[in-house]
BATI-774443 format. One line per field, with one value per residue (C-alpha): residue in three letters; x, y, z; residue number from 1. Coordinates in steps of 0.1 Angstrom, whole numbers, plus 5000, padded with zeros to 4 digits. Layout:
<rs>
res <- c(ALA|...) $
xx <- c(X|...) $
yy <- c(Y|...) $
zz <- c(Z|...) $
n <- c(NUM|...) $
</rs>
This chain:
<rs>
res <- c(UNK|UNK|UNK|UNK|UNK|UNK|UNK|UNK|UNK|UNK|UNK|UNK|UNK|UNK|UNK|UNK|UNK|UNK|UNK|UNK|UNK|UNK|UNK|UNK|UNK|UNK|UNK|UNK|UNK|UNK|UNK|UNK|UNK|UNK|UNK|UNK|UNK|UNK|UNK|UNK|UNK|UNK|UNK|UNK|UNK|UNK|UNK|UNK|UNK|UNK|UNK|UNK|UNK|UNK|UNK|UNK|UNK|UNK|UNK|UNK|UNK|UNK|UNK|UNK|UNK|UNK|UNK|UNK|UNK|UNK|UNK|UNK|UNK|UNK|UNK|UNK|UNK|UNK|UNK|UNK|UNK|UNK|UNK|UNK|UNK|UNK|UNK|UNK|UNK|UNK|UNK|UNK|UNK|UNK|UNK|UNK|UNK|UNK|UNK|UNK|UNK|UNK|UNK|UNK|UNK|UNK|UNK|UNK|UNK|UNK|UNK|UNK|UNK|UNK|UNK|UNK|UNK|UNK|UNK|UNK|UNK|UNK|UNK|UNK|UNK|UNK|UNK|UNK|UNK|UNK|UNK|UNK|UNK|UNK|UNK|UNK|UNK|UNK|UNK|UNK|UNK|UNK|UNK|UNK|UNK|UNK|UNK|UNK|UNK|UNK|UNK|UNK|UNK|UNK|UNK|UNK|UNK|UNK|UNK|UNK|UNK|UNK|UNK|UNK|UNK|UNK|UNK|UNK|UNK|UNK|UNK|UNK|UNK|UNK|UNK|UNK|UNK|UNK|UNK|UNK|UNK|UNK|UNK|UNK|UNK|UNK|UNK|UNK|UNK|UNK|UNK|UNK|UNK|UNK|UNK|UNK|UNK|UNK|UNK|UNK|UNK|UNK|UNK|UNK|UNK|UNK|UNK|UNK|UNK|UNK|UNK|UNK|UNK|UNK|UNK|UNK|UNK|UNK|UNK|UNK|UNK|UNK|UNK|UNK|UNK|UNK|UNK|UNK|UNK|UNK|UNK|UNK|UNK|UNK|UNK|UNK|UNK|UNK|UNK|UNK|UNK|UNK|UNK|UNK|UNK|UNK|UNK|UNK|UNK|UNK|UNK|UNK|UNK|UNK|UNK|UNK|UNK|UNK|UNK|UNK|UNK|UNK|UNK|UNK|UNK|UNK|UNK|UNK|UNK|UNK|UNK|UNK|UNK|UNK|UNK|UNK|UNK|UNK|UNK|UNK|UNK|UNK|UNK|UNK|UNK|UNK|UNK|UNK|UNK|UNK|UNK|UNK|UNK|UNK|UNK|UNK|UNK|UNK|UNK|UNK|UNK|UNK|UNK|UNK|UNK|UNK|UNK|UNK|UNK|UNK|UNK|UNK|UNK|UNK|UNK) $
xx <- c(8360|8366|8401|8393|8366|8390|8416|8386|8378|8414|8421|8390|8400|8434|8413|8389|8418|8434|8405|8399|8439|8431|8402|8419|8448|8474|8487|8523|8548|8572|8604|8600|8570|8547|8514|8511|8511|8473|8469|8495|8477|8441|8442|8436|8422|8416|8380|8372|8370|8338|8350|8373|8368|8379|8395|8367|8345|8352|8337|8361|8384|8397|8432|8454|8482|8508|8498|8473|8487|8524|8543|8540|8501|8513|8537|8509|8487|8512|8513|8478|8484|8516|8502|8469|8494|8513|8484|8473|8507|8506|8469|8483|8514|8489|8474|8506|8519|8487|8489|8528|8519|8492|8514|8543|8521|8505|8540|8551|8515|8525|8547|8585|8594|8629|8658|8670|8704|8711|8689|8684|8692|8669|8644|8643|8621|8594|8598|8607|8594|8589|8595|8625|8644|8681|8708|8743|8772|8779|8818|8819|8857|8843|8819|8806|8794|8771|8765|8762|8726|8698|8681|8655|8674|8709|8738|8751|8759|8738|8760|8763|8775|8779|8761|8781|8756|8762|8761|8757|8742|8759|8766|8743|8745|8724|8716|8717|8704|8714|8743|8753|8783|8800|8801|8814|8845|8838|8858|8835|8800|8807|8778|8767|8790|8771|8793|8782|8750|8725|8691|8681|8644|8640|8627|8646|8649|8658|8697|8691|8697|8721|8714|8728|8734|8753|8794|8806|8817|8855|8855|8897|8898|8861|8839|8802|8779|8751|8744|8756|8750|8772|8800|8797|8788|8824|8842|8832|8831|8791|8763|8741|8715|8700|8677|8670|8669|8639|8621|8592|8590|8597|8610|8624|8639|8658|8668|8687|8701|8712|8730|8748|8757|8734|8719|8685|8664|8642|8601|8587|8566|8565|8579|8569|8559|8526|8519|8509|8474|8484|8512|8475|8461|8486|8491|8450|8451|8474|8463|8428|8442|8461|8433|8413|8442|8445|8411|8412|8436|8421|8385|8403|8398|8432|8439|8460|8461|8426|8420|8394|8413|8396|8414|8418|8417|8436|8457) $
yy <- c(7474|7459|7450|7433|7412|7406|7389|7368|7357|7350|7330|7307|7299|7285|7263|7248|7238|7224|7202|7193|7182|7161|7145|7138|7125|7150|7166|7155|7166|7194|7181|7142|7139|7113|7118|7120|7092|7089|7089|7061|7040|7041|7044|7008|6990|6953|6962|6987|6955|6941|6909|6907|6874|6876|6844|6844|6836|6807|6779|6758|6728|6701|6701|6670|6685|6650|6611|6595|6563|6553|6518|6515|6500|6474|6465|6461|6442|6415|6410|6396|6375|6363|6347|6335|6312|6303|6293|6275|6256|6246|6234|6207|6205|6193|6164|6150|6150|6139|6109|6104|6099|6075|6055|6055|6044|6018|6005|6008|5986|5957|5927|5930|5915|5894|5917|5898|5890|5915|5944|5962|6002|6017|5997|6009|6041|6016|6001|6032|6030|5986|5972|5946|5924|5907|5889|5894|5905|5944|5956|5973|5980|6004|6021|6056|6086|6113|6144|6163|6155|6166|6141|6154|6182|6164|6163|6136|6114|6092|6052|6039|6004|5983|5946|5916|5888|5855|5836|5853|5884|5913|5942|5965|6001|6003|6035|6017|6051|6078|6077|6107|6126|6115|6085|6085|6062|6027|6020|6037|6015|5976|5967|5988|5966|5931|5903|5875|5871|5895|5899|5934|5948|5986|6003|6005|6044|6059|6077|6108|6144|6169|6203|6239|6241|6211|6210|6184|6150|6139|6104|6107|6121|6099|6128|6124|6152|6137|6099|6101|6068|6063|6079|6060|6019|6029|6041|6004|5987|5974|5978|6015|6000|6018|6007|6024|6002|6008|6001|6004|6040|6031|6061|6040|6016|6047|6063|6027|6024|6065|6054|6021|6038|6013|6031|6043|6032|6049|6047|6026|6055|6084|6114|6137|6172|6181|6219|6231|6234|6265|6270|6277|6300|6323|6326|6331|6352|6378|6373|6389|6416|6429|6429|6449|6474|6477|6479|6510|6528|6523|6536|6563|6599|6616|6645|6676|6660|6675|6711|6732|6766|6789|6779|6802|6779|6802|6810) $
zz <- c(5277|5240|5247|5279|5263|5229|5260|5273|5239|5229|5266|5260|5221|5234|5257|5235|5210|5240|5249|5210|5214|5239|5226|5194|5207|5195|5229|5235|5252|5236|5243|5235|5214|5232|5249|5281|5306|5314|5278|5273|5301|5294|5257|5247|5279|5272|5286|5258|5237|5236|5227|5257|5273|5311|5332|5355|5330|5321|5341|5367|5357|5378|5373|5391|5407|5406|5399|5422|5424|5416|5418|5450|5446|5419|5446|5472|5443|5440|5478|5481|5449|5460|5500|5476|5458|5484|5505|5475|5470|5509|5504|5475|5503|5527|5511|5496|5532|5543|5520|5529|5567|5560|5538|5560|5593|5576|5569|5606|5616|5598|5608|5604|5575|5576|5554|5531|5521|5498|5493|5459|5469|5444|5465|5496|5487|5478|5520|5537|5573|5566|5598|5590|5613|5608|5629|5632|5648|5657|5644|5673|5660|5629|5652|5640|5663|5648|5666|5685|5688|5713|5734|5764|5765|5769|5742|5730|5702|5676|5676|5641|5638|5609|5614|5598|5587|5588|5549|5520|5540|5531|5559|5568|5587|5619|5638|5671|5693|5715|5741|5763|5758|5791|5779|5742|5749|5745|5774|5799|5786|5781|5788|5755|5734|5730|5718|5699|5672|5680|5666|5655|5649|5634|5608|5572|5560|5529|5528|5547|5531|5539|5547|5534|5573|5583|5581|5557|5575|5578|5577|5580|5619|5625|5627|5619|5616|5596|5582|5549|5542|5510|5527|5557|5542|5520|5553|5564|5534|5541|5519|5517|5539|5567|5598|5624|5655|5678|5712|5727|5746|5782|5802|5833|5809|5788|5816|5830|5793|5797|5828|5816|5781|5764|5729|5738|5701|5685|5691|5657|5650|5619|5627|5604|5609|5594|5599|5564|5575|5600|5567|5548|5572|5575|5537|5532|5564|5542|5514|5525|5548|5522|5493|5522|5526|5482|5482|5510|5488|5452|5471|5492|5480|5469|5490|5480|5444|5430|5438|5422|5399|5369|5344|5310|5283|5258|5288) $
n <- c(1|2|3|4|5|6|7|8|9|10|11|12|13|14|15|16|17|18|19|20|21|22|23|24|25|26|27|28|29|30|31|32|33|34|35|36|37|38|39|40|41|42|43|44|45|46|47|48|49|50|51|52|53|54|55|56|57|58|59|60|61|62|63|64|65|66|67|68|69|70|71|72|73|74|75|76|77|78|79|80|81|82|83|84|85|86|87|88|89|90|91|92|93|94|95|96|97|98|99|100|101|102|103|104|105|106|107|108|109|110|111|112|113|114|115|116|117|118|119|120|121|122|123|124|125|126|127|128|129|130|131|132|133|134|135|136|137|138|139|140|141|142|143|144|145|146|147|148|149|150|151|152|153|154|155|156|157|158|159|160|161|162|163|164|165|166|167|168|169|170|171|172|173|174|175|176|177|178|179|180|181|182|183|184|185|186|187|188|189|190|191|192|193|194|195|196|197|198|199|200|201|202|203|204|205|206|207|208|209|210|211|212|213|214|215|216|217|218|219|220|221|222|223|224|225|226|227|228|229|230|231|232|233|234|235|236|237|238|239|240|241|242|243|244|245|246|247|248|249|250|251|252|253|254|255|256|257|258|259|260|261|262|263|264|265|266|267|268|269|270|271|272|273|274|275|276|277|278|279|280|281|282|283|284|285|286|287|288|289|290|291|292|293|294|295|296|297|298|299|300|301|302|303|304|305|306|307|308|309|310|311|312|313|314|315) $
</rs>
C-alpha cells in the first residue's frame, strides 16, 4: 500500500511541473530547443494588445480610383467657344455684306454714265457695278474665250473682246456674254461678229480674282480659264478696263441669240451671294448644343471612379 501511493504521489509531481513548464513558458522541445508550435503561434497575438487598433475601425474614405475628367473636356470646351466666335464673325460678316449689296444696287439704279477716255485703274473700286456706256469697234481679230463655263445647264464659253475707241479713247476689255460650245469658231456665228462702230452699255467691274482651284491661263496657245484682266489687256495691248456688257433678261430673246451664236449679256443686276445669316445659325446652333453636352458631362456623376473602401490610415 505505501509504495503504491509513493508511485501516485511521484506520477502527479511530474505533472504539476509539467503544467508550471507550460505556463512559464519553458517547455521546448528536446532535440531543437524551441517551444512548441501552439506556443509559437498564440504567444503574442496582436489582440492581446490593448492598444491594437483594428482596420475596421476606422471610419470609411472615399478613395478615387483614376482622374475624372482628362483632356478630352478642354477639347469639348473649346468647341462651344470656337462656333460662338464664328457665329460672331459671320454676324459682323453679315452687315458688311449687307452694306456691300446695298451700295452696289444703288449703283446699278442709276443712269449709265458715259466712260471716259482714259480711266484711272486705282478707280474703278470706287465705280464697281456704275453702269457706263462707250462706242467703238470690236477687234474681233484678238478675240478671247474663257471657259468652260455653265450656262442653263449648257457648256460653253465666256467671249472677250477688246473695244478700239475712236480719238484719244484708249481700249477697253468687254465681256461680251456666253456662246455655246458648238459654236466656238468664228466661222460658224457671223452674225455674232458686228462690223463697224458699235455702241456698248454694261456694267464696269473690278479685275476679278483667281482661285486656289483654277489652272493658270496660257495666253501663248489662247486658252482662257479665268479674266485675268492684266494678263489679258497686255495679250491685246488695251487698257485694264473691264465691263461687263448686259441685257435685259428676255428668255425668247437668249435663246434666238443661243441659236445664231450671238453673246447672250449679262442681267444689270448684283450677284452676290448673301447667306451668312443661315452661316450664323449654324455656328450659334453648335455653339449651344455643345455647351449643353459639356455641361452634361461636368454635372454627370463619375461611375466606377469613386468607390467606398475602409481604409487604414497607418496602413
Amino acid at each position: 500500500m505505501t509504495k503504491i501511493a509513493q508511485a501516485l504521489l511521484r506520477r502527479l509531481s511530474s505533472q504539476f511541473q509539467a503544467i508550471s513548464c507550460v505556463q512559464k513558458k519553458t517547455l521546448a522541445c528536446p532535440k531543437c530547443g524551441q517551444p512548441p508550435l501552439f506556443q509559437r503561434r498564440f504567444a503574442h497575438t496582436p489582440a492581446d494588445d490593448p492598444n491594437f487598433f483594428s482596420i475596421v475601425d476606422n471610419p470609411p474614405n472615399l478613395v478615387k480610383s483614376g482622374k475624372r475628367h482628362g483632356p478630352g473636356l478642354i477639347v469639348l470646351a473649346l468647341i462651344p467657344l470656337t462656333a460662338f466666335a464664328l457665329g460672331t464673325w459671320q454676324v459682323f460678316r453679315l452687315r458688311w455684306k449687307t452694306e456691300l449689296i446695298a451700295r452696289l444696287e444703288d449703283r446699278i439704279v442709276r443712269s449709265p454714265l458715259p466712260l471716259p477716255p482714259h480711266i484711272d485703274p486705282s478707280a474703278i473700286k470706287d465705280f464697281d457695278h456704275r453702269r457706263v456706256y462707250t462706242a467703238g469697234q470690236l477687234r474681233h481679230d484678238q478675240e478671247m474665250l474663257i471657259g468652260p463655263r455653265m450656262h442653263d445647264g449648257n457648256n460653253g464659253y465666256l467671249v472677250v473682246t477688246p473695244l478700239q475707241r475712236g480719238g484719244n479713247g484708249s481700249t477697253v476689255l468687254v465681256n461680251r456674254g456666253w456662246i455655246p460650245k458648238k459654236l466656238k469658231r468664228q466661222i460658224d456665228r457671223k452674225d455674232g461678229l458686228p462690223l463697224g462702230e458699235v455702241t456698248v452699255e454694261g456694267l464696269l467691274r473690278e479685275p476679278w480674282k483667281k482661285n486656289m482651284f483654277t489652272p493658270e491661263n496660257r495666253p501663248e496657245i489662247g486658252e482662257f480659264y479665268f479674266p485675268d484682266v492684266e494678263q489679258m489687256a497686255k495679250v491685246t495691248k488695251s487698257q485694264a478696263v473691264w465691263v461687263e456688257e448686259t441685257m435685259e433678261p428676255d428668255l425668247l430673246k437668249a435663246y434666238d441669240r443661243e441659236a445664231k451664236g450671238i453673246p447672250i449679256g449679262r442681267a444689270a443686276e448684283v450677284n452676290l451671294r448673301n447667306n451668312h445669316t443661315q452661316y450664323i445659325f449654324t455656328w450659334y446652333a453648335l455653339s449651344a448644343a455643345t455647351s449643353i453636352m459639356l455641361w452634361m458631362v461636368i454635372k454627370k456623376p463619375p461611375s466606377d471612379i469613386v468607390r467606398r473602401v475602409r481604409q487604414n490610415k497607418e496602413w
